[in-house]
N, C-alpha and C positions, 0 to 999 in steps of 0.2 A: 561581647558574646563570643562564646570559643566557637571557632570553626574547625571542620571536621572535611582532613583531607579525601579526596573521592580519587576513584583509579581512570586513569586516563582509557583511552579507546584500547591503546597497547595493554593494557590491563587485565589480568586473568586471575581469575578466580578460580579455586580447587573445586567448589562446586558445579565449576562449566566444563570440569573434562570430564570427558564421555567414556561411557564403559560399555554403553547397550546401543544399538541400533535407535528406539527411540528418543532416547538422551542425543544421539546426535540431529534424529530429523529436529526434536526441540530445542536447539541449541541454532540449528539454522534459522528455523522459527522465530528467535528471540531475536540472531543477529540481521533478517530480512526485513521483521518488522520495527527496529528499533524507534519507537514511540516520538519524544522529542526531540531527536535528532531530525525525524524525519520532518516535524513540526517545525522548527525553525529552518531548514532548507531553504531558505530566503530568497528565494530566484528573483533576479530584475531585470525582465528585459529593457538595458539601459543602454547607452550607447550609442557609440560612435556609428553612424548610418556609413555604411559602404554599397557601393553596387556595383554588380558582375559587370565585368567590362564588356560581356556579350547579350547577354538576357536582359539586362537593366533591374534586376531583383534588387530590392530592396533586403538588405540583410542587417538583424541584428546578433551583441553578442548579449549572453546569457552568462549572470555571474551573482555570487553573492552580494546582497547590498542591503543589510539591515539600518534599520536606526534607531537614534535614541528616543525613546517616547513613543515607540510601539507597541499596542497591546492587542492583545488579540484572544477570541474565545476558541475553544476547539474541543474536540470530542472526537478520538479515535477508537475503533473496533477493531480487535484481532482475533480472531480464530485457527485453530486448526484442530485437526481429526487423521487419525492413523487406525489403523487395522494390522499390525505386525504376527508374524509364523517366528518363534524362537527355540528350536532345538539346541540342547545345552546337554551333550554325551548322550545323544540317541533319541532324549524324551521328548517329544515337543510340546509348546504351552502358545497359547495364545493368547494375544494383547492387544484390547482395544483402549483406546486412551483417546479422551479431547479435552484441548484446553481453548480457552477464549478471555480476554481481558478486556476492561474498557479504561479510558485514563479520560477524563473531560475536568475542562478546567479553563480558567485563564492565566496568560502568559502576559508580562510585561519589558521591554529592554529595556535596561537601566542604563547602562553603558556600552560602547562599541569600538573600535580600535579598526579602521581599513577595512568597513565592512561585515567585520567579523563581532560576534554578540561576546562582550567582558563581562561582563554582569547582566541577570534577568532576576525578575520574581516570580515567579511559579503557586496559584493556587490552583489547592487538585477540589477539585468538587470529590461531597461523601459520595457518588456512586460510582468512583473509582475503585474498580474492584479487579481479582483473577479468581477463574472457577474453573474446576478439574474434574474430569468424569474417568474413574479408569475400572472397568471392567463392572459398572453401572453402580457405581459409587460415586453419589456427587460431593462435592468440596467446596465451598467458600473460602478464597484469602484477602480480606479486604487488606485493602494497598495500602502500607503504613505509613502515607504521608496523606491520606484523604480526608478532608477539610482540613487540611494544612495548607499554610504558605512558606515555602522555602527559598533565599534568595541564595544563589549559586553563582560563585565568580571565579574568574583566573587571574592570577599575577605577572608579571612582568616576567617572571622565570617560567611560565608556563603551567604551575602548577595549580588546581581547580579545588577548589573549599565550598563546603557549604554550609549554614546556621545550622543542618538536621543534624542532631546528634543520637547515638545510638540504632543507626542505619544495617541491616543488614549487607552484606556484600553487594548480595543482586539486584537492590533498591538504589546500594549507593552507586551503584555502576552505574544504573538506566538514569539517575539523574546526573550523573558526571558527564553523560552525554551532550546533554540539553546546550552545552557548550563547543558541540563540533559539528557542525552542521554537515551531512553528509552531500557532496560536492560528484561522488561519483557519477552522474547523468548528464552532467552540464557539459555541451560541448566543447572540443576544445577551439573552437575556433566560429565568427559571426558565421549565425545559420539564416538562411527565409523558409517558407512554410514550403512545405514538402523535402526539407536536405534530413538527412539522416548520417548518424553519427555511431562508435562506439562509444561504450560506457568504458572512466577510467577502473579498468579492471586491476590495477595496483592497489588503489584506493580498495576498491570490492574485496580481493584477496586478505585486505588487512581485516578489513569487516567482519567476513567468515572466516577468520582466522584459517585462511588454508594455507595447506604446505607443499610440499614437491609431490606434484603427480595430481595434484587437484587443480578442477578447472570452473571457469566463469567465464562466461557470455552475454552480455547485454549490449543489444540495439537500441538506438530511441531517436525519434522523429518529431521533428515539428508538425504535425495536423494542422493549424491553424487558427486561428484568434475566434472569439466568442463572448458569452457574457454569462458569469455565475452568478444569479441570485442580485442583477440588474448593472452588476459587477464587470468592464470588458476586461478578457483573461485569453491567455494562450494556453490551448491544449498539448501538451507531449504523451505522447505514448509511448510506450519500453516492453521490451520482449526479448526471453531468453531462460539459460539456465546455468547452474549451478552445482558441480558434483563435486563430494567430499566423500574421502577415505579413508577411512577410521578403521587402521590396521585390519584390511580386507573387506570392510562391509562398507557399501558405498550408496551414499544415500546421494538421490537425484531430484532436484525441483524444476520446473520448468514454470516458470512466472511472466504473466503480462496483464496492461494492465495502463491506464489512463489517468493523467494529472491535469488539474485543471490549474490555472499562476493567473492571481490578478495583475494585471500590467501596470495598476497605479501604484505599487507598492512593491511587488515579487513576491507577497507569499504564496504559499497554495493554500486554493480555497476546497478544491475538492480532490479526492486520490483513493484512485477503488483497486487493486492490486488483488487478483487472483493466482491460484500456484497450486500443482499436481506434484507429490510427492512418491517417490520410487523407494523402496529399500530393499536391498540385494547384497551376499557377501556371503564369505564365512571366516572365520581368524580363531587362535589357538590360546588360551591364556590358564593359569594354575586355577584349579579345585579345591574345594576347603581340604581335601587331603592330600593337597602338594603335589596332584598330579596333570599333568596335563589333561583337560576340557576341551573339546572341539565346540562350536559354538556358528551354527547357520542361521540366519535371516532372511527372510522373505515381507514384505509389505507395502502399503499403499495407503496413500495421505491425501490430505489436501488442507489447505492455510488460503487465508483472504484477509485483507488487510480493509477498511473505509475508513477515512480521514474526512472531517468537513471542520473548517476553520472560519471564522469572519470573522471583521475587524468589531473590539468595543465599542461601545457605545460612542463615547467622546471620540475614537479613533475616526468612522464611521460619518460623524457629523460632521467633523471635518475636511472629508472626501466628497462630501454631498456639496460643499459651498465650493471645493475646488477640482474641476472634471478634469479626470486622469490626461496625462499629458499627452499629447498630441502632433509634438512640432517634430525634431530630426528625431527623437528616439523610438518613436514606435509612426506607425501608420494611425491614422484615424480610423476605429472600428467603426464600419459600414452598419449600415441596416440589416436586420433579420432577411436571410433569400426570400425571393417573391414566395407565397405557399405557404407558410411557417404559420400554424395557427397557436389555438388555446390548448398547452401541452396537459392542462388542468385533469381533464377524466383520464387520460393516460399515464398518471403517477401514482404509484405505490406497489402492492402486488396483486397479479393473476392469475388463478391455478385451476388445475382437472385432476385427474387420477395421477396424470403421465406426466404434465407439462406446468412448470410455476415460471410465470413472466413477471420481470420485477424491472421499475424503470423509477428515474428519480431526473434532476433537471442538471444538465451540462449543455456550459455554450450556450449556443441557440436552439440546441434542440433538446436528447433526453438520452442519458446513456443508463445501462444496467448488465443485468442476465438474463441467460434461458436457463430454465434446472430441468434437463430429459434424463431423466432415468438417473439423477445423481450425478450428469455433466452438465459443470457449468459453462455456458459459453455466453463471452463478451459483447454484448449490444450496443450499438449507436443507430439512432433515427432522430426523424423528427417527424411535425405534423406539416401533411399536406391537403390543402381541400379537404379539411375535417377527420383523416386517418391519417394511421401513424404509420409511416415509408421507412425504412431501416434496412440494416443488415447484422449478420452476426458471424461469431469467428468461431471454426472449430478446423482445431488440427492444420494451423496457417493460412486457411481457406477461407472464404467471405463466400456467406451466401443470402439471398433476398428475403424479405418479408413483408407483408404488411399486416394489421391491424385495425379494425373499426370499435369502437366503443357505444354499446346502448344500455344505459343506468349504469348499473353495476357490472356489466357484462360484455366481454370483449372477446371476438372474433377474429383467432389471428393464423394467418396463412403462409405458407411457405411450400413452392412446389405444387405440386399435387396434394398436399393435406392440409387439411381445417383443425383447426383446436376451441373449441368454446370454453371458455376460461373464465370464471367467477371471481370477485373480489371479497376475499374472507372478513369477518371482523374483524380480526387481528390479523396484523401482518409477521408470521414466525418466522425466525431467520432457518436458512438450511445451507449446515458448508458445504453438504455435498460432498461425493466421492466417487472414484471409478476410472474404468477404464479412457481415453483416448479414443474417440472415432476415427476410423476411416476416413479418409479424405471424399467424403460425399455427403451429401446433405442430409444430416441425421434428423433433420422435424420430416424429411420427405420418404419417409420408409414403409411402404404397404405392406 
């Protein structure tokens, strides 16, 4: 069967260089959430056990460690939304635009070389799709490989093939990916629970293809061990941003956001990624009549990534007859903390006029959002003596809450204010958008 070369990560395509302020916030969009790269990210907390010669911490290292004969199901969401101001010689026009993708499917490794994935097969489920709304026009792209199966592999020289023939550029890129598993988070050196590290930002740079004068930032922490879906998994978290400059307009993301890594294995089983987008500039380029156009920018975005993976079926059965390791390479996960009840009435979403609470199961407890006013802000709790104890993040800040649930109807407090919050029929997604609070507690505002 011919196979059909794909462009490496170094790889650029003429339709990913930018000419507009939006074209670059989606172009960081594509390269933040990049789909199966992120999906095979194989983290293993494997490892050589060391401990601090003072603390007696148990520390491990974190590193790729795929295998042959892993399969795995998964299903990721992408979104985002902008609102951009575009004055172009005086006139101005405004642009709303949102995009959202989903890719779900199963994944197989075929073959593997030190860790690293040589060969996969990839089936996309048909409701892999991408949809566009720009100025209340909506779009359908279904994804030209959906109920397909494509096997994708590299050579000895490096260079990445695959069975799909007649591929689009930007199809063949996002699966030329599926082959380089992005490495930027992993620390560089064995961590225990609470160390915190930088992100390789060499790696990141290559990513968003930045250049001189553009910057990346990411932090990431070990939080600490838990159980996804009955699964024990180590939680990391990452926080930071992102700014690129595209001949004077500079578009800004500030991203955070929660990974959940089964320990028996290393892949991620959950990854919810939020990010507020900035665009600001102005730059000078020729007019259809050969004359110089000044060209300003003003707007504001927002992008959210949810990844949920678990192992196939067969993978899966296999993990149930043999319980995740236990000896020098990881600790033994503990019990649930004393208090930790039935997280059951507290999953899905809850909303009023003002306030939508959305929680879903991480670890031991329940991670999610708050949506006030179009800010989303980062949730972790759990249930104690029948409510749910949490906090949440806005503007670097952690602040308290609790929660009670009766039927369909939850009671959730923060501060000085009450919210009585209902559980709709359906649960709609909302990306959300807006400004940045204040460093104070925005549920607590009379």
């Amino acid at each position: 069967m011919r196979e059909t070369e794909l462009p490496n990560r170094q790889g650029t395509h003429p339709r990913q260089r930018v000419k507009l302020p939006f074209p670059v916030c989606l172009n960081l969009f594509r390269q933040t959430t990049t789909l199966l790269a992120v999906l095979m990210a194989s983290v293993s907390l494997a490892g050589r056990e060391a401990r601090a010669a003072e603390a007696g911490t148990v520390k491990h290292e974190i590193k790729l460690n795929a295998h042959e004969g892993d399969r795995w199901d998964f299903d990721v969401t992408q979104k985002s939304s902008s609102k951009t101001e575009i004055t172009v010689g005086g006139q101005p026009r405004a642009v709303e635009q949102a995009l959202s993708s989903r890719r779900k499917g199963a994944l197989e490794v075929l073959a593997v070389k030190d860790g690293q994935p040589t060969t996969v097969k990839v089936t996309f489920d048909k409701d892999s799709v991408t949809s566009a709304n720009t100025g209340g026009v909506a779009s359908d792209q279904p994804f030209p490989l959906a109920g397909k199966t494509v096997i994708i592999r590299r050579d000895e020289a490096g260079k990445v093939t695959s069975d799909a023939e007649g591929l689009d550029a930007a199809t063949a890129q996002e699966v030329g990916r599926v082959l380089d598993p992005d490495t930027s988070l992993y620390p560089p050196h064995a961590v225990s629970v609470g160390d915190e590290w930088k992100a390789d930002t060499a790696a990141l740079a290559q990513q968003f293809q930045l250049g001189q004068g553009d910057q990346i930032s990411i932090k990431c922490k070990l939080q600490g061990f838990g159980k996804v879906g009955g699964r024990p998994s180590a939680e990391i978290s990452a926080a930071g941003s992102v700014s690129k400059n595209e001949q004077g307009i500079i578009t800004h993301i500030d991203l955070s956001g929660v990974t959940q890594v089964d320990l028996a294995t290393g892949q991620t089983l959950q990854s919810d990624i939020l990010g507020k987008i900035g665009i600001k500039g102005s730059r000078d380029m020729q007019g259809p009549n050969g004359q110089p156009v000044s060209i300003q920018a003003t707007g504001e975005g927002s992008l959210e990534v949810h990844q949920t993976v678990r192992p196939a079926d067969a993978l899966a059965a296999a993990h149930a007859d043999a319980p995740p390791h236990t000896g020098s390479d990881f600790p033994a996960p503990g019990p649930a903390p004393a208090g930790h009840g039935d997280a059951g009435p507290f999953l899905g979403t809850f909303k009023d006029e003002t306030l939508t609470a959305e929680f879903h199961e991480a670890g031991d407890g329940l991670a999610g959002t708050l949506t006030l006013k179009e800010k989303k802000l980062p949730v972790s709790a759990h249930v104690e003596s029948g409510k749910l104890v949490g906090t949440f993040e806005a503007s670097g800040s952690k602040f308290d809450f609790t929660a009670s649930i009766d039927g369909n109807v939850m009671t959730l407090r923060s501060g000085s204010k009450t919210y009585t919050l209902r559980k709709p029929a359906d649960n709609p997604l909302d990306p959300g958008s807006g400004e940045q609070p204040k460093p104070k507690n925005p549920l607590d505002v009379q």
